[in-house]
N, CA, C and O of each residue as an XYZ file, in Angstrom:
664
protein
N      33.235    -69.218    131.510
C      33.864    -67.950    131.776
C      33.425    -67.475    133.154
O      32.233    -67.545    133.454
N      34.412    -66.949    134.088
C      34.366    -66.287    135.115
C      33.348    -65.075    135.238
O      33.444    -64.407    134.209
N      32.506    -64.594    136.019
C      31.963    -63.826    136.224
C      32.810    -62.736    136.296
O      32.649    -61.705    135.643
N      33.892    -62.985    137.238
C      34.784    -61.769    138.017
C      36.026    -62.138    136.502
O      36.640    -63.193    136.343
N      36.066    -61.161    135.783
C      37.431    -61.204    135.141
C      38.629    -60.427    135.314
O      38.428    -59.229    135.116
N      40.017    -60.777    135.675
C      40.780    -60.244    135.707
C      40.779    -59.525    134.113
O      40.398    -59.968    133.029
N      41.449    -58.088    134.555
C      41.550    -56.935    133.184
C      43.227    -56.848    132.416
O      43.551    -56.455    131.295
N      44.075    -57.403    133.576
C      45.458    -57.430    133.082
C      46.172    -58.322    133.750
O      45.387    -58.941    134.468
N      47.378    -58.754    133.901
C      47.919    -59.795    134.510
C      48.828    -58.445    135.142
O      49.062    -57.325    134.689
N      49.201    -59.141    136.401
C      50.447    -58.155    137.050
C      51.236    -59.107    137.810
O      51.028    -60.319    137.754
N      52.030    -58.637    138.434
C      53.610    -59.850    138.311
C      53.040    -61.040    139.064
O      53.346    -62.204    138.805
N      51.987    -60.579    140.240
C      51.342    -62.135    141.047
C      51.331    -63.128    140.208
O      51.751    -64.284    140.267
N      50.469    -62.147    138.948
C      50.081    -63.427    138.109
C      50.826    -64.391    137.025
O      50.599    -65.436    136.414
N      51.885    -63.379    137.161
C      53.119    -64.044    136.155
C      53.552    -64.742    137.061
O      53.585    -65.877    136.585
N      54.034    -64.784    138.439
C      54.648    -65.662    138.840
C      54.024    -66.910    139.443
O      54.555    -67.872    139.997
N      52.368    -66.546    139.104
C      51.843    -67.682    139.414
C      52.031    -68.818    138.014
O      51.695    -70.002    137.993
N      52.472    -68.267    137.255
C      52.326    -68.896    135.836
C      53.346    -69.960    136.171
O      53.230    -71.170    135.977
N      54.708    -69.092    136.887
C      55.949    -69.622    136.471
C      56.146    -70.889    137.962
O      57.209    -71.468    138.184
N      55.164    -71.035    138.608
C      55.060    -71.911    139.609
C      54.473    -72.877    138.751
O      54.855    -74.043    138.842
N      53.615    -72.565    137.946
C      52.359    -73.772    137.601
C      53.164    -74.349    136.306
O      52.685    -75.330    135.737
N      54.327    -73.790    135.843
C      55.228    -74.416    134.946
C      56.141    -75.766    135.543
O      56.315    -76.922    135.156
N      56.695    -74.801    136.898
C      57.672    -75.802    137.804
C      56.988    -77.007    138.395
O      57.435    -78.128    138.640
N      55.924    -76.548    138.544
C      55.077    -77.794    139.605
C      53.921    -78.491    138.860
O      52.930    -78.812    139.515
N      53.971    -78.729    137.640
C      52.914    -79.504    136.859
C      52.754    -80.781    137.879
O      53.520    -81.562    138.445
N      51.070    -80.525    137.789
C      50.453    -81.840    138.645
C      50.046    -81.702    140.403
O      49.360    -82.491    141.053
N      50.611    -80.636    140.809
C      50.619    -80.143    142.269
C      49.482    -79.579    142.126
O      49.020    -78.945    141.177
N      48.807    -80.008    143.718
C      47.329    -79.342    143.574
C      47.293    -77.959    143.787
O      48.063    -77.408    144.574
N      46.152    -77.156    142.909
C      46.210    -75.137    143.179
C      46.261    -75.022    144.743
O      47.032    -74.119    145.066
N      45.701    -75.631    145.779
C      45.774    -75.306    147.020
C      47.254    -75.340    147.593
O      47.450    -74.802    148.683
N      48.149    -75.852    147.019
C      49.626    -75.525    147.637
C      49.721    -74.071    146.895
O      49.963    -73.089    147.596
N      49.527    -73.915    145.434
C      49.925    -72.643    144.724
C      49.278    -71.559    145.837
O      49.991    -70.581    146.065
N      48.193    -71.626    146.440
C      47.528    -70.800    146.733
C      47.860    -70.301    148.043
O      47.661    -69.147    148.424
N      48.604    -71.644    149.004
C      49.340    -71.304    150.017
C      50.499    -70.527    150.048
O      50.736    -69.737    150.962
N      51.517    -70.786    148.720
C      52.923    -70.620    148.493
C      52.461    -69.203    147.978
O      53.501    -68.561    147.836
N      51.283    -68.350    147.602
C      51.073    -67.059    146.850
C      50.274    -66.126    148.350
O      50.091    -64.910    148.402
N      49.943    -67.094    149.367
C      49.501    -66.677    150.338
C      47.753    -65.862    149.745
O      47.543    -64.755    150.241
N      46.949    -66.260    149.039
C      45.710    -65.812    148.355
C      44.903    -67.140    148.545
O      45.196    -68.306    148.280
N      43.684    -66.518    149.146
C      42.834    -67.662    149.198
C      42.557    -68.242    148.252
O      42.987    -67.727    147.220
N      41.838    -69.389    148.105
C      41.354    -70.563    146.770
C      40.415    -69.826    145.840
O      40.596    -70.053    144.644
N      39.528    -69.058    146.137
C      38.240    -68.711    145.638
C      39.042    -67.209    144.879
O      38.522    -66.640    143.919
N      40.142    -66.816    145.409
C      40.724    -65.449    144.394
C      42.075    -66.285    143.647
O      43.012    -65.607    143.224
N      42.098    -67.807    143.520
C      43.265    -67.534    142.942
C      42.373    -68.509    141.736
O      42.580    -68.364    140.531
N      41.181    -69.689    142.395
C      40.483    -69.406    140.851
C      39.338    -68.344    139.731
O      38.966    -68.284    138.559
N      39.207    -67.843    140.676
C      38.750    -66.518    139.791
C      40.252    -66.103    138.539
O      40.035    -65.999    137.332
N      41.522    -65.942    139.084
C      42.158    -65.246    138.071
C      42.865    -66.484    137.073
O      43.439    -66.198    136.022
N      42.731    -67.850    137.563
C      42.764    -68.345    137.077
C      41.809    -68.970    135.953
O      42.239    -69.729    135.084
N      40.944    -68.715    136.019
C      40.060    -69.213    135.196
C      39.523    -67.453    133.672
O      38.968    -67.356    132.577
N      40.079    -66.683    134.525
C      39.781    -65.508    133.738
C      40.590    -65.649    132.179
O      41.760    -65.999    132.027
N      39.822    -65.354    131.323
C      40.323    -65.461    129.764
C      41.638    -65.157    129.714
O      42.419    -65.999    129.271
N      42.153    -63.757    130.213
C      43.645    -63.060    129.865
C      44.408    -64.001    130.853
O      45.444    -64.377    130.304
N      44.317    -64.357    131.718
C      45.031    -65.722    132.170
C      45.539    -66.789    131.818
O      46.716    -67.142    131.736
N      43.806    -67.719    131.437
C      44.021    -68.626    130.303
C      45.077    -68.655    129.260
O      45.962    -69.499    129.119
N      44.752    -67.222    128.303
C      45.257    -66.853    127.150
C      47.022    -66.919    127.448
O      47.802    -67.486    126.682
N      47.379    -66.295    128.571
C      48.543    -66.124    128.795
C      49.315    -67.629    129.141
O      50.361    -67.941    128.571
N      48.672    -68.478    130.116
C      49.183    -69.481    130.511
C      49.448    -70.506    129.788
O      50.346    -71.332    129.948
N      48.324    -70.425    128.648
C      48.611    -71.337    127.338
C      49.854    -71.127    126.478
O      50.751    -71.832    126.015
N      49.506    -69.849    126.472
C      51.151    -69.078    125.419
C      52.537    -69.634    126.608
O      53.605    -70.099    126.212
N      52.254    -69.483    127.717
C      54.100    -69.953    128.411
C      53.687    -71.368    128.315
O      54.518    -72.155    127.861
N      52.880    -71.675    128.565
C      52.880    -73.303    128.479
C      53.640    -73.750    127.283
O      54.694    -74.385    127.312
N      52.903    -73.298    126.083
C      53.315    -73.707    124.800
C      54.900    -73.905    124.533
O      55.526    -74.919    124.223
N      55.284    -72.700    124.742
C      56.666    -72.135    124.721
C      57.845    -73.466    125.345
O      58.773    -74.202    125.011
N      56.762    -72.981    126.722
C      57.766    -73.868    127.931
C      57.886    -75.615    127.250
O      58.872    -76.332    127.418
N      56.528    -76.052    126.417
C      56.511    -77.201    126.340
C      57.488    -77.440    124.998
O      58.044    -78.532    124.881
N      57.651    -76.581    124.167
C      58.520    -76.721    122.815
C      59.823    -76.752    123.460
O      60.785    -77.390    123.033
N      59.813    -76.058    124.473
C      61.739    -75.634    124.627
C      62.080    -76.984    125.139
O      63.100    -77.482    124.663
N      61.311    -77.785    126.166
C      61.862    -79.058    126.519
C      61.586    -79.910    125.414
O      62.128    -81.003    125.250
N      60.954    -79.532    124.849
C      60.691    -80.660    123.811
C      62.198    -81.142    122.749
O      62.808    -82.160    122.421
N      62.261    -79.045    122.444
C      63.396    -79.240    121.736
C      65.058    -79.562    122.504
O      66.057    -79.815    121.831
N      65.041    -79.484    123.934
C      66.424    -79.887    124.766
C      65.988    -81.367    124.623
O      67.017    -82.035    124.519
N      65.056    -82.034    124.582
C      64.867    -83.779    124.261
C      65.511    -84.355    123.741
O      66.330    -85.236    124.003
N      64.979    -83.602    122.462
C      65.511    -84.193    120.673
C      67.154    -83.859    120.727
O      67.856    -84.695    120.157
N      67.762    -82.857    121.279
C      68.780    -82.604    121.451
C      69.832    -83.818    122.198
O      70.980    -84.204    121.979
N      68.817    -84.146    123.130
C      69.686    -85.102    124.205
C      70.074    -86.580    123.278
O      71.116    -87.207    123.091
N      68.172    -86.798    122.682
C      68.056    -88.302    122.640
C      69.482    -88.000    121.039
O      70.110    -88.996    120.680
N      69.673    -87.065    120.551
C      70.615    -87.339    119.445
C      72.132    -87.398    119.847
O      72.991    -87.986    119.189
N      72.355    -86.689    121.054
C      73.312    -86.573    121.381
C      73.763    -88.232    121.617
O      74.730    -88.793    121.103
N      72.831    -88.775    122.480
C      72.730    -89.965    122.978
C      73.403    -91.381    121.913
O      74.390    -92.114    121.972
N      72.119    -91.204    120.899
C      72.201    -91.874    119.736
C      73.523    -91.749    118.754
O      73.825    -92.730    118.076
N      74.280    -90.587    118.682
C      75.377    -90.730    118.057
C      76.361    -91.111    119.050
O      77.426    -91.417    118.514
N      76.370    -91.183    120.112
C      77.825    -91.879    120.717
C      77.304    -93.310    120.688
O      78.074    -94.268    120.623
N      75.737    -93.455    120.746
C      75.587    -95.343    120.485
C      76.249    -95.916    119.208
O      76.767    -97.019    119.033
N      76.078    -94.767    118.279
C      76.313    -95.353    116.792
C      77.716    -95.595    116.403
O      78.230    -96.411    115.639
N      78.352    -94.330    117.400
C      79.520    -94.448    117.369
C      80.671    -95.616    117.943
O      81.803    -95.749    117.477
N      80.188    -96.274    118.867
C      80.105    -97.500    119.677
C      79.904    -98.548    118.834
O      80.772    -99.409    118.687
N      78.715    -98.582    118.184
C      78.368    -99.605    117.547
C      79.411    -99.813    116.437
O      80.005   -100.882    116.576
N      79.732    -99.215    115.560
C      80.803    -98.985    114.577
C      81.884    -99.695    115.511
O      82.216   -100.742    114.956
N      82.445    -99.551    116.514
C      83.526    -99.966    116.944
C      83.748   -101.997    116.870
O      84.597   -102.844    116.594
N      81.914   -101.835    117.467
C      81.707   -103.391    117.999
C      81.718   -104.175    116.509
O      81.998   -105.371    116.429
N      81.536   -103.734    115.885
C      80.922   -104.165    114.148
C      82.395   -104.754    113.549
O      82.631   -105.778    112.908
N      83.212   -103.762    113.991
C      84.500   -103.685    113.172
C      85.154   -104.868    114.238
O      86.263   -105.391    114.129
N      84.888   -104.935    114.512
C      85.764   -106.308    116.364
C      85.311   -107.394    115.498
O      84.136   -107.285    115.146
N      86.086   -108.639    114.970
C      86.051   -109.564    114.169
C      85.657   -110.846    114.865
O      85.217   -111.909    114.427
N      86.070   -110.247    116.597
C      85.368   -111.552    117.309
C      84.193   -111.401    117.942
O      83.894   -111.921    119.017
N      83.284   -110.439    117.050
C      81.849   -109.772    117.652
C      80.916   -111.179    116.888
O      80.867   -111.580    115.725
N      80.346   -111.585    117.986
C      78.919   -112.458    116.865
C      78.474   -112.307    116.061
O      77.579   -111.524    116.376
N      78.355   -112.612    114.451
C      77.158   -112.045    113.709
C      76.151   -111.862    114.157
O      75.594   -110.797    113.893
N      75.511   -112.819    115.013
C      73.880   -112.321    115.658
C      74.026   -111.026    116.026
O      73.252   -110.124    115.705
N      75.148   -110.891    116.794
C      74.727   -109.476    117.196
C      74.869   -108.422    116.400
O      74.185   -107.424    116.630
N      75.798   -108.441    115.297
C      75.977   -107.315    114.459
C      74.643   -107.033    113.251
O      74.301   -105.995    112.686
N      74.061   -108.554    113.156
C      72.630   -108.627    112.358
C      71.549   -107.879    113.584
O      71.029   -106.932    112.993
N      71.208   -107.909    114.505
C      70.693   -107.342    115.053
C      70.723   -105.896    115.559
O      69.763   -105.402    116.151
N      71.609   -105.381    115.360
C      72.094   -104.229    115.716
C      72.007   -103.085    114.232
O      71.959   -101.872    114.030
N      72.024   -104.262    113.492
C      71.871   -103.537    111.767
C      70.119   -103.381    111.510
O      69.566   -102.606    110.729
N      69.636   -104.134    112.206
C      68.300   -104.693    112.090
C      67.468   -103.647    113.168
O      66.439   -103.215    112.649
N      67.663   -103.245    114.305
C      67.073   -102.374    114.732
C      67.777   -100.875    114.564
O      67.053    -99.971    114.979
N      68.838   -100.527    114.121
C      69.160    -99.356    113.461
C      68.289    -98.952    112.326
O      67.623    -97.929    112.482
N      68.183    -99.701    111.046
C      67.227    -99.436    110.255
C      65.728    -99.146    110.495
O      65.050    -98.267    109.963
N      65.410    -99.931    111.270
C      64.171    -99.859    111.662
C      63.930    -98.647    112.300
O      62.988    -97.958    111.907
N      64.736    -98.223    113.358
C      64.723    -96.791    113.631
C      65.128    -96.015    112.873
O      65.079    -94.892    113.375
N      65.608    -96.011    111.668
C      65.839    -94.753    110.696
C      64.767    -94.902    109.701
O      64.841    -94.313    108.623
N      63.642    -95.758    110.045
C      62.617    -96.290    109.057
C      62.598    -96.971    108.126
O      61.544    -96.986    107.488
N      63.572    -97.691    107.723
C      63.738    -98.589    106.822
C      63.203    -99.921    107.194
O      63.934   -100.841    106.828
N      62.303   -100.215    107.719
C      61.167   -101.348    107.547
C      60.490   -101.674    107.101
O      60.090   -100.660    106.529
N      59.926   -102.368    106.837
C      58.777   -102.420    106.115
C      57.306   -102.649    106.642
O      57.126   -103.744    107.175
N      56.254   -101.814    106.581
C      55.312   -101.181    106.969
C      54.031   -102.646    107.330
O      53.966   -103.688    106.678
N      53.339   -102.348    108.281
C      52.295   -103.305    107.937
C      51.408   -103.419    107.273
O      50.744   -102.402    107.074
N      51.090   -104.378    106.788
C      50.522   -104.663    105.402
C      51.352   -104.817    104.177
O      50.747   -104.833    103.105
N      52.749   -104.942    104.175
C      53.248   -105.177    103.063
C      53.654   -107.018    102.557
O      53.475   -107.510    101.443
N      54.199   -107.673    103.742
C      53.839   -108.985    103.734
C      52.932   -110.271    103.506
O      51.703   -110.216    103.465
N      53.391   -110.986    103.419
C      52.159   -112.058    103.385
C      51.366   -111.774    104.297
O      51.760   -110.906    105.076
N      50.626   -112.100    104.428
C      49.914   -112.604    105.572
C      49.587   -113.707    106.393
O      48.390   -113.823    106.127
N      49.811   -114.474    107.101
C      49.823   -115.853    107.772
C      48.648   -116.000    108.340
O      48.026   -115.134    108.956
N      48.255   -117.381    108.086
C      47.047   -117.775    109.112
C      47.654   -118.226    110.311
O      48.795   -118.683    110.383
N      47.029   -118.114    111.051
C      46.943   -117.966    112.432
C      46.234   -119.327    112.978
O      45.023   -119.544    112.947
N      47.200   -120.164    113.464
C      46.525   -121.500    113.958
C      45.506   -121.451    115.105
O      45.532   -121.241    116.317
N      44.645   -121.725    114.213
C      43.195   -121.732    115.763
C      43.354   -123.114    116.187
O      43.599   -124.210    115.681
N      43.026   -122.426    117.728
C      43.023   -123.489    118.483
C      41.565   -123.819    119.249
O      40.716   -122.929    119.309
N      41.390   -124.758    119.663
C      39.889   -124.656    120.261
C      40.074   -125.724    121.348
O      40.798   -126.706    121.183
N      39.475   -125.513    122.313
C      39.851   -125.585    123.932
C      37.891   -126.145    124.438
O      36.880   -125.535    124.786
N      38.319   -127.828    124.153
C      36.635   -127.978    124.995
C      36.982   -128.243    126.138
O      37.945   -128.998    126.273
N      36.217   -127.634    127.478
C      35.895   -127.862    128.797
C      35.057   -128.222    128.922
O      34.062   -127.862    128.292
N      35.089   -129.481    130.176
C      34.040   -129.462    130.660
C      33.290   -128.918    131.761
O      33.750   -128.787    132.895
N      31.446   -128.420    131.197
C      30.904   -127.327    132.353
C      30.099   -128.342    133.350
O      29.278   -129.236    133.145
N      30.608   -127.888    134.334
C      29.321   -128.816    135.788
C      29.034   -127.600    136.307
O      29.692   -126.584    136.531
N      27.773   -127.964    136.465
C      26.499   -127.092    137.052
C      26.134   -127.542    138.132
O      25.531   -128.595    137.927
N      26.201   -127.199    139.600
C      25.236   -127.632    140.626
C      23.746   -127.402    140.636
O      23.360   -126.578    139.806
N      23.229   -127.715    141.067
C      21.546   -127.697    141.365
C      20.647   -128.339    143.136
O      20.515   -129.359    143.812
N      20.295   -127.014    143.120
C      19.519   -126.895    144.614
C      18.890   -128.149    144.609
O      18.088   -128.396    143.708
N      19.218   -129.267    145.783
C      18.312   -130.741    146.283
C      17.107   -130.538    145.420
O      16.732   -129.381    145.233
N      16.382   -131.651    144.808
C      15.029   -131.260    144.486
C      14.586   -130.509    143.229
O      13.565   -130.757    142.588
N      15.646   -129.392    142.914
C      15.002   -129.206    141.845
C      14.869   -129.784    140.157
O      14.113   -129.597    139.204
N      16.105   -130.590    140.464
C      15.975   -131.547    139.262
C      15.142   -132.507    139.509
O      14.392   -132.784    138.573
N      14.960   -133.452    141.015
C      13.642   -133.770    140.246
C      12.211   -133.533    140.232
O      11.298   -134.290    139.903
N      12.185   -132.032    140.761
C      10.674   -131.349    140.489
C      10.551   -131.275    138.744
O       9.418   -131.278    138.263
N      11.625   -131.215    137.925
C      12.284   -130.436    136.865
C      11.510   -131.891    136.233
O      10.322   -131.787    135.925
N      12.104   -133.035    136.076
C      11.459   -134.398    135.882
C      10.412   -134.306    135.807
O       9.710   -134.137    134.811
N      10.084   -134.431    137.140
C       8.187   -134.768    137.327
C       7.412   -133.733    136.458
O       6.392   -134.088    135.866
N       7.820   -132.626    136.385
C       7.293   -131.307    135.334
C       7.211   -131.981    134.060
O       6.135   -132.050    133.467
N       8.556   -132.619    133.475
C       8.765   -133.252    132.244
C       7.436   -134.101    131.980
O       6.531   -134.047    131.146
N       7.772   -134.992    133.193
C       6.598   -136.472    132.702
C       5.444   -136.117    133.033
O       4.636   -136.581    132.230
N       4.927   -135.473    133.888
C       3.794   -135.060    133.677
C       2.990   -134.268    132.278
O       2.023   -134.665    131.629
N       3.481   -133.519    132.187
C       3.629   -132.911    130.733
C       4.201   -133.600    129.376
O       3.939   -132.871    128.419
N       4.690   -134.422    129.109
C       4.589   -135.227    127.957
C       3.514   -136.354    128.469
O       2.572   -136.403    127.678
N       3.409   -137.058    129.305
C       2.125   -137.941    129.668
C       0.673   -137.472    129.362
O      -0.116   -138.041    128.606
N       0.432   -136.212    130.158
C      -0.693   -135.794    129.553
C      -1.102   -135.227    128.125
O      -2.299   -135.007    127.942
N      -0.238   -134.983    127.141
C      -0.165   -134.606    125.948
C       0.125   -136.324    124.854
O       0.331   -136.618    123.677
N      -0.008   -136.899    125.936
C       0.058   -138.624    125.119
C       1.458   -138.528    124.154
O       1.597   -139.238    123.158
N       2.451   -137.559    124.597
C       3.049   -137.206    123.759
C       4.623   -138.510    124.089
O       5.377   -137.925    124.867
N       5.204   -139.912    123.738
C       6.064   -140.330    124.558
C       6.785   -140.094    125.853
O       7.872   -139.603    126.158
N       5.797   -140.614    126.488
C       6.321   -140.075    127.542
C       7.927   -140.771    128.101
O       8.432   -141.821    127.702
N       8.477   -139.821    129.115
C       9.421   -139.904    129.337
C      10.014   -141.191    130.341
O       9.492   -141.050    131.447
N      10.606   -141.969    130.327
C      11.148   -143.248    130.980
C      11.640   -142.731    132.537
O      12.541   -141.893    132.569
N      11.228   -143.077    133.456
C      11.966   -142.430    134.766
C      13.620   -143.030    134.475
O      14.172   -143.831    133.722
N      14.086   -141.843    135.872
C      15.533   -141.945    135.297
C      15.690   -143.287    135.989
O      16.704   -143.825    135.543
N      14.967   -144.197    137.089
C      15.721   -145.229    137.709
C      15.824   -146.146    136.195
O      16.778   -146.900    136.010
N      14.722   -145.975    135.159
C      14.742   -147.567    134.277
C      13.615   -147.769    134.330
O      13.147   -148.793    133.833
């Protein structure tokens, strides 16, 4: 919470609302140019509760009303497809593939699918993939790596190790 709180909103601040509706994503420093108010007074009233409170409420609003012109469109949309589709269905020289497919993702978008987890279940062919790994090694240190070996099983009388010539 702001130290400095705005006590009421007055039209600046409404019309700062109705910028920050139009321009979602634009940084406050253009808002702040286009309101002609420096940065440091336009987040003070921005950040003030009755601000907040307010900007959330048009937000909300603003975000249902497009929400609901959406649903409006995408149906509008969808019944002249369906209506189309009916045409292509009834055309006797239409492919079955396509009329099975067209029946097949209609349902599915009206939810008539069937859910996951209702099927079998299939195993899944594993596959397994050997590579081969090569490793380089700095001159020398394999056979310091050796001599470490045979020295150390030699003195432990333990079989010792065969040099690599043979």
């Amino acid at each position: 919470m702001a130290e400095v709180q705005v006590k009421s909103l007055k039209s600046k601040h409404h019309a700062m609302i109705d910028w920050l509706l139009a321009n979602p994503g634009k940084a406050f420093g253009i808002l702040a140019d286009n309101m002609s108010v420096s940065r440091s007074w336009l987040s003070i009233v921005m950040h003030s509760d009755v601000f907040v409170e307010e900007y959330t409420r048009r937000r909300m609003a603003h975000s249902s009303e497009l929400s609901r012109q959406l649903v409006e469109k995408q149906l509008t949309v969808a019944l002249k497809a369906y209506d189309r589709l009916e045409d292509i269905i009834d055309d006797v020289e239409v492919e079955d593939r396509l009329v099975l497919d067209a029946a097949d993702k209609t349902a599915k978008l009206l939810g008539f699918s069937p859910s996951a987890g209702t099927g079998p279940n299939l195993r899944q062919v594993e596959e397994s993939v050997e590579r081969e790994v090569t490793r380089e090694v700095a001159p020398g240190v394999l056979e310091k790596a050796r001599e470490t070996l045979r020295r150390v099983t030699t003195e432990g009388n333990i079989n010792a190790l065969p040099a690599p010539e043979g």
